[in-house]
C-alpha positions as CSV (number, residue, x, y, z in Angstrom):
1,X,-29.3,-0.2,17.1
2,X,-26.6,0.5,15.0
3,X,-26.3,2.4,11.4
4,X,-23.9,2.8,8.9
5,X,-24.3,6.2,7.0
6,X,-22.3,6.1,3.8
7,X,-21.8,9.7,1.6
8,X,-22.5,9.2,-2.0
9,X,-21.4,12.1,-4.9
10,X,-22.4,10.2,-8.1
11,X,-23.3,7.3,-9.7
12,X,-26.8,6.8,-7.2
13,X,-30.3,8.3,-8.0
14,X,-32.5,9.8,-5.3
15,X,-36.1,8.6,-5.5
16,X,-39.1,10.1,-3.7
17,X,-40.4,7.1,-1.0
18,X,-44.2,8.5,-2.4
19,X,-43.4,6.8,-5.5
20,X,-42.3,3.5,-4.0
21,X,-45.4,3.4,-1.7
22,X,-47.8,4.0,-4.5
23,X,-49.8,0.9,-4.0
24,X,-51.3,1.9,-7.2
25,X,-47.7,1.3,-9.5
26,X,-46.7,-2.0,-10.4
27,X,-43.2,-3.2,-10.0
28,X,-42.5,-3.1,-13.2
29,X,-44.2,0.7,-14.0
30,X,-41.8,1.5,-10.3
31,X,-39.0,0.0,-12.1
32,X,-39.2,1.3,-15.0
33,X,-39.7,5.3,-13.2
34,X,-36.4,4.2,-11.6
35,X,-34.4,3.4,-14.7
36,X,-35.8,6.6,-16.5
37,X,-34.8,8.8,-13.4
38,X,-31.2,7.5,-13.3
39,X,-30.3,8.4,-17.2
40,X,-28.3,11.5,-17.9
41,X,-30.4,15.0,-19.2
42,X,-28.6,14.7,-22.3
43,X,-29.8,10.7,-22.8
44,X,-30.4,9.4,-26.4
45,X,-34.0,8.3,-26.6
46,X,-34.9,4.5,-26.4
47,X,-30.8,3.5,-27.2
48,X,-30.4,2.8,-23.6
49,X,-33.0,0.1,-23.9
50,X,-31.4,-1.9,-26.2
């Protein structure tokens, strides 16, 4: 079988597979973990929301 391995150095997030397994997370809560992991340190509260 064959794989393509691509090398990534920003704009991707890294998210733990535990979290996407957790049967006990809705889509929407996994989602939203998601979004929250990808913003900057420096982010300005709930601004990226809207």
């Amino acid at each position: 079988m064959a794989y393509c391995k691509v090398e990534f150095n920003t704009g991707f997030t890294v998210i733990s597979n535990e979290l996407m397994r957790d049967r006990r997370l809705s889509l929407k809560a996994k989602g939203l973990q998601a979004l929250i992991l990808s913003l900057p340190p420096d982010w300005d509260n709930l601004n990226v929301f809207t």
